[in-house]
C-alpha positions in Angstrom: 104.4 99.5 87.6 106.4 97.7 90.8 108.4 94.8 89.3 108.3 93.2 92.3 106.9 89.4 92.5 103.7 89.0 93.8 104.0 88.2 97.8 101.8 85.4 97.7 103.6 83.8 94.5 107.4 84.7 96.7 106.2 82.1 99.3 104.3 79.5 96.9 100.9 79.8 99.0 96.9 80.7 97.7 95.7 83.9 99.2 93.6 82.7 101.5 96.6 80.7 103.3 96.2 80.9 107.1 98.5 81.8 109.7 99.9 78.2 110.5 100.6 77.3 106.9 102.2 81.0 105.5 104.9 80.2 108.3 105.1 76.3 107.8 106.0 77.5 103.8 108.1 80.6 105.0 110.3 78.6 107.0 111.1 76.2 104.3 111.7 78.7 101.8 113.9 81.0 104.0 115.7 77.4 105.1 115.9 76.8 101.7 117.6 80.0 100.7 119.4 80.8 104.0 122.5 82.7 103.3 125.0 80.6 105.4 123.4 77.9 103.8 124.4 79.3 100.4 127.5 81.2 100.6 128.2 83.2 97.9 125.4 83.0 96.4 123.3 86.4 95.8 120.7 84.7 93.7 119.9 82.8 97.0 120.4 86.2 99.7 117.9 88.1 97.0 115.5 85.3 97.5 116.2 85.2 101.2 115.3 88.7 101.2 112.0 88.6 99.0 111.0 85.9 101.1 111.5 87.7 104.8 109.4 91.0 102.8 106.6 88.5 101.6 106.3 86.9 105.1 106.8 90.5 107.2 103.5 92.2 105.1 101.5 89.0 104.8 102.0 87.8 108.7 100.9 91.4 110.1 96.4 91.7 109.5 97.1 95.0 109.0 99.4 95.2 106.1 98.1 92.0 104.4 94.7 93.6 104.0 96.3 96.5 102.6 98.2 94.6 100.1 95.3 92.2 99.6 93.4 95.5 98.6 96.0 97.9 97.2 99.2 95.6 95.8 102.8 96.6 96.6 102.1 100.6 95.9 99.7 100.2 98.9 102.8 99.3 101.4 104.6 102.6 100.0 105.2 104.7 103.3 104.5 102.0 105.3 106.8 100.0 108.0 108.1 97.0 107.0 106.7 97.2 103.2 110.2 97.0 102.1 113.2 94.5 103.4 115.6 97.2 103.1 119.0 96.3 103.1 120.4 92.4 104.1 121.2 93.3 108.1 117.9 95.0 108.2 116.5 91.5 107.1 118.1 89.4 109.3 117.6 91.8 112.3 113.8 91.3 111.6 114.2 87.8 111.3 117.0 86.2 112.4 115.6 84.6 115.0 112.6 82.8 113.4 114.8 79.9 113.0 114.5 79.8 117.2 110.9 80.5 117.0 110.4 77.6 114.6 112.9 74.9 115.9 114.7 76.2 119.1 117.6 77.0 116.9 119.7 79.9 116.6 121.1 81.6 113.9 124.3 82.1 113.8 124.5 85.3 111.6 125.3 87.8 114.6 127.7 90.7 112.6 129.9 90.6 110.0 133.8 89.7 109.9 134.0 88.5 113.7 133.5 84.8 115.4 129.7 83.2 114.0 128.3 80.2 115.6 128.4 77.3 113.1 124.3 76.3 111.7 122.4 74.0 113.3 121.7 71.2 111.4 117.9 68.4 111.4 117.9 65.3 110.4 114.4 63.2 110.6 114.4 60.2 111.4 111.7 56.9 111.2 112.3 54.1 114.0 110.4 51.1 114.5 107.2 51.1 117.4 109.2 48.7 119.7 112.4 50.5 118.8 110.7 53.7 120.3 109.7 51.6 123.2 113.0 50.2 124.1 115.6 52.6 123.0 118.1 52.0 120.4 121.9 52.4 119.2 122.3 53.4 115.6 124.2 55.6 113.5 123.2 58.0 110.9 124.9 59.7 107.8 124.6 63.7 107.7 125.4 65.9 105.1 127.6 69.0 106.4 129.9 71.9 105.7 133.0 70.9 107.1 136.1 73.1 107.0 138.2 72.8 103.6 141.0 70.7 104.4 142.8 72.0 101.9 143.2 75.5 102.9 142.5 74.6 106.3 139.4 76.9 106.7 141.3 80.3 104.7 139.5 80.1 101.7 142.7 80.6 99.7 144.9 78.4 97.4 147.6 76.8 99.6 150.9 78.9 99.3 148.8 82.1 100.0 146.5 84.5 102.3 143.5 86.4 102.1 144.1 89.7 102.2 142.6 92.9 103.9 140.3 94.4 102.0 141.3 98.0 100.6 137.7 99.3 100.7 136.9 98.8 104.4 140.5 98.3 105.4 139.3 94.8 106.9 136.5 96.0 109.2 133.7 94.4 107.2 131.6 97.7 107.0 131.8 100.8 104.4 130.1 104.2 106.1 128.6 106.6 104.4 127.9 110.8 105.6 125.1 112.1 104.9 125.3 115.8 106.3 125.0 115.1 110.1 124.6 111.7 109.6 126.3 108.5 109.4 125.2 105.4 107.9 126.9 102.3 108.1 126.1 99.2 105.4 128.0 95.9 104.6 130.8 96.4 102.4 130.2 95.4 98.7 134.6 94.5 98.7 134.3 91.8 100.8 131.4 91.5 101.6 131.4 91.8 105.4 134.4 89.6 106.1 136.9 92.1 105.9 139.1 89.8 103.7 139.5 89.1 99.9 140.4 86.0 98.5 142.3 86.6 95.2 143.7 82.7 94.3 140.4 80.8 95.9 141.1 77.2 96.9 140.6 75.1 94.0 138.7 72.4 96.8 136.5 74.6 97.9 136.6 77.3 95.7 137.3 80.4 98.3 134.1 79.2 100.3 136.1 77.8 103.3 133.7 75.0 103.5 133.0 71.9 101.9 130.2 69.5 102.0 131.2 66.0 103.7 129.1 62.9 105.0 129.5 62.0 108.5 128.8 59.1 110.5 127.2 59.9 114.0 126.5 57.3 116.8 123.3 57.7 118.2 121.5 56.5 121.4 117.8 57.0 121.2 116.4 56.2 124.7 113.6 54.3 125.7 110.0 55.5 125.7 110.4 58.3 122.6 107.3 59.1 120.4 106.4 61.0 117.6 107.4 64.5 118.1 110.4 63.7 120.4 113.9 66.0 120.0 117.1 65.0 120.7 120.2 67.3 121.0 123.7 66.4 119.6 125.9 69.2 121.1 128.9 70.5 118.2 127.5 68.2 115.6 126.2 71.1 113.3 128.1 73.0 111.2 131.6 74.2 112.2 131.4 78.1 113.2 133.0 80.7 110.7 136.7 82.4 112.2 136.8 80.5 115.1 133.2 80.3 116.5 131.9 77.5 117.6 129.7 74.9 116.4 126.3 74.7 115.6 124.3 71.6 117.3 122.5 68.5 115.6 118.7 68.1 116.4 117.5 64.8 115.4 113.3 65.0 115.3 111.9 61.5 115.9 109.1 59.8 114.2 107.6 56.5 114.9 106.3 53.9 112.9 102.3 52.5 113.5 102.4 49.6 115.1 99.6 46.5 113.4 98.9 45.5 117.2 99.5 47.9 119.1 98.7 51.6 119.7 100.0 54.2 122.0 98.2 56.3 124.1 100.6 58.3 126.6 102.7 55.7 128.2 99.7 52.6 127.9 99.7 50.3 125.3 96.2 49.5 123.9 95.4 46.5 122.2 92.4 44.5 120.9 91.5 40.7 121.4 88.8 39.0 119.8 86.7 36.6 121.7 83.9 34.5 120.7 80.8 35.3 122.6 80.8 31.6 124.4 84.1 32.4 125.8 82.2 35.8 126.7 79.5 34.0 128.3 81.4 31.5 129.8 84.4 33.2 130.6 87.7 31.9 129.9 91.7 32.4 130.5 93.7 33.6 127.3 97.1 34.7 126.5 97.4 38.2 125.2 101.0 39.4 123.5 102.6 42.4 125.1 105.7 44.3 124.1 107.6 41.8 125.9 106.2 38.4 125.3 103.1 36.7 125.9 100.8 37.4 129.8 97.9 35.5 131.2 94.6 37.3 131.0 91.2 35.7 132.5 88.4 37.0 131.2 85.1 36.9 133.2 81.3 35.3 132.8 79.4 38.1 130.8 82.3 39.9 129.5 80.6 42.2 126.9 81.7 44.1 123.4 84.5 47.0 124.1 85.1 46.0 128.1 88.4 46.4 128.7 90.9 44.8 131.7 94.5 45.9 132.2 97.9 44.6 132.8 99.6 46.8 134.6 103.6 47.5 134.0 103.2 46.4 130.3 103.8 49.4 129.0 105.8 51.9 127.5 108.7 53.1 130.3 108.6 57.2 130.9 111.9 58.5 129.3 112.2 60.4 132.7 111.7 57.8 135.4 111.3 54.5 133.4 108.6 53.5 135.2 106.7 51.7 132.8 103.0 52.2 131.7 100.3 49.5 131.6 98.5 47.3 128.7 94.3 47.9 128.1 93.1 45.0 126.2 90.1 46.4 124.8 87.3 43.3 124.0 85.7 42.6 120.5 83.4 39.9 120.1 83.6 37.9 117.1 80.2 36.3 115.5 80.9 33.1 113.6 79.5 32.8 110.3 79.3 29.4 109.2 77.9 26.8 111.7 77.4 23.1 111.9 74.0 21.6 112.3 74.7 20.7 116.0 76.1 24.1 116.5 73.0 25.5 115.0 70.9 23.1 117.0 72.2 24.4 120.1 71.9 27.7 119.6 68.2 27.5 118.8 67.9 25.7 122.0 69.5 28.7 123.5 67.4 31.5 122.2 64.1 29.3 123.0 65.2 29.6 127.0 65.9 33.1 126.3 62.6 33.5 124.1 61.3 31.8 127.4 62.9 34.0 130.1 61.6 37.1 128.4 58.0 35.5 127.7 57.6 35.0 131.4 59.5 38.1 132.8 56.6 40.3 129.7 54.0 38.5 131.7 55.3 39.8 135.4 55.2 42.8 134.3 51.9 42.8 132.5 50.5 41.3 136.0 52.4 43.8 138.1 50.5 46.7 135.6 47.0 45.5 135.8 47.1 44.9 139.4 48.1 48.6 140.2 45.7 49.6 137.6 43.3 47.7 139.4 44.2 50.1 142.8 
């Protein structure tokens, strides 16, 4: 009997989880267990692992209905029913953190120059903060090099030496009759080096995990959705390679007034239906104070007028959008007896008008029927 994990149980989903939400739950699980996320750590690069299997068979029709049908001994023979070894992993799906966020990993070979992790933070601003722009500052949680051991890994007073198993090239070949096979070395585990007094700071990992304070200038006219790009603000790179960046995703608070729709503000006014009838000239709030609005005679329920330039500027040009002020007519409910006597004066004329305009066209009938 296979003692592997069920692949639906690996990624936490029901078995009749659609496309969209296996990889929504993939990518937080293989975030969640990333290797350079968790150096060291081979309880996290074994989940890592089971996790890119689960989501290679159950992403691909084809192998998910064989599983579905068949279990793990129906994937025996077939590509891709087994992760194989770590590189073969990461070959397969390093790059799913690009296809997901625009990031890139930065796992490209063992024991040379890796770009440092990309890093997301999520952050909540206010509606007219989104509308304006804003200046803030946020805290992030990083991987900084140890500044202890200055990045070696090792206890200060000594090195890291070259590994005697792979003679510092990272990689430990195998023959195999005419062939060659080349995997990871299980010595050093691809860094070519081996720490033998770790830093007591950091505990031979190089790194340690540090909050930092980053300015930040959110410009006007973001929404929901919108991604902004702090260049070297990720994680520091691993023997001298750069970087990663900081991706801050945007999300913006509902508004009780206002509500966005592109770059127009909508809002709705109440009027009674006198000032309906009558007309009348109101003030309407916008995002930047209070504007003039004259309604018509016989405005009716949901017209709308607009105030053009009110709205929301376009992070490209600036130019700003423009205000709708959508119309809702509000019935009063409790009258006074000469409000209530001059409303019943009103419906008799109207009881009137449509008394007389019945008979014109009762008149107008019978006299072609007559014809």
């Amino acid at each position: 009997m296979s003692s592997k994990r069920d692949y639906y149980e690996v990624l936490g989903v029901s078995r009749d989880v659609d496309a969209g939400e296996l990889k929504a739950r993939y990518r937080k699980v293989a975030l969640k267990y990333h290797p350079d996320r968790n150096p060291g750590d081979q309880q996290a690069e074994d989940r890592f692992k089971e996790a890119a299997e689960a989501y290679s068979v159950l992403s691909d029709p084809k192998k998910r209905q064989v599983y579905d049908q068949f279990g793990h001994r129906g994937l025996e023979g077939m590509s891709g029913g087994s992760a194989g070894g770590f590189e073969d992993v990461f070959s397969s799906f390093g790059d799913i953190f690009e296809d997901f966020f625009g990031f890139r990993s930065s796992r490209r070979g063992r024991g040379g120059a890796r770009r440092g992790n990309d890093l997301r933070y999520d952050l909540n601003i206010e509606f007219m903060e989104a509308a304006f722009g804003l200046d803030t500052e946020i805290s992030v949680d990083k991987y900084e090099t140890c500044p202890t051991c200055e990045g070696s890994g090792a206890k200060p007073g000594t090195y890291p030496e070259t590994c005697a198993q792979c003679r510092g090239t990272g990689q430990f070949v195998r023959t195999q009759g005419f062939f060659s096979v080349k995997s990871t070395c299980p010595g050093c585990r691809g860094t070519g080096q081996v720490i033998k007094e770790p830093c007591p700071q950091c505990r031979g990992q190089k790194q340690v995990i540090v909050t930092k304070k980053v300015s930040l200038k959110i410009p006007a006219g973001v929404d929901t959705g919108s991604k902004l790009r702090l260049t070297g603000e990720g994680e520091p790179g691993v023997m001298g390679g750069p970087p990663g960046d900081l991706y801050v995703f945007i999300s913006v608070k509902p508004h009780e007034f206002f509500k966005r729709h592109n770059n127009d503000v909508i809002c709705t006014v109440e009027l009674s239906f006198v000032q309906a009838a009558l007309g009348c000239d109101i003030q309407v709030p916008t995002l930047t104070g209070e504007e003039p609005l004259k309604v018509p005679k016989g405005t009716q329920y949901a017209d709308t007028f607009r105030l053009p330039g009110q709205g929301i500027p376009s992070i490209r040009s600036q130019v700003r959008g423009d205000q709708i002020v959508q119309v809702d007519l509000k019935t009063p409910k409790h009258l006074s007896k000469k409000q209530e006597e001059l409303l019943k004066e009103v419906a008799s004329l109207e009881n009137d008008k449509l008394t007389k305009k019945i008979k014109r066209l009762f008149k107008g009938g019978a006299a072609k029927a007559a014809k």
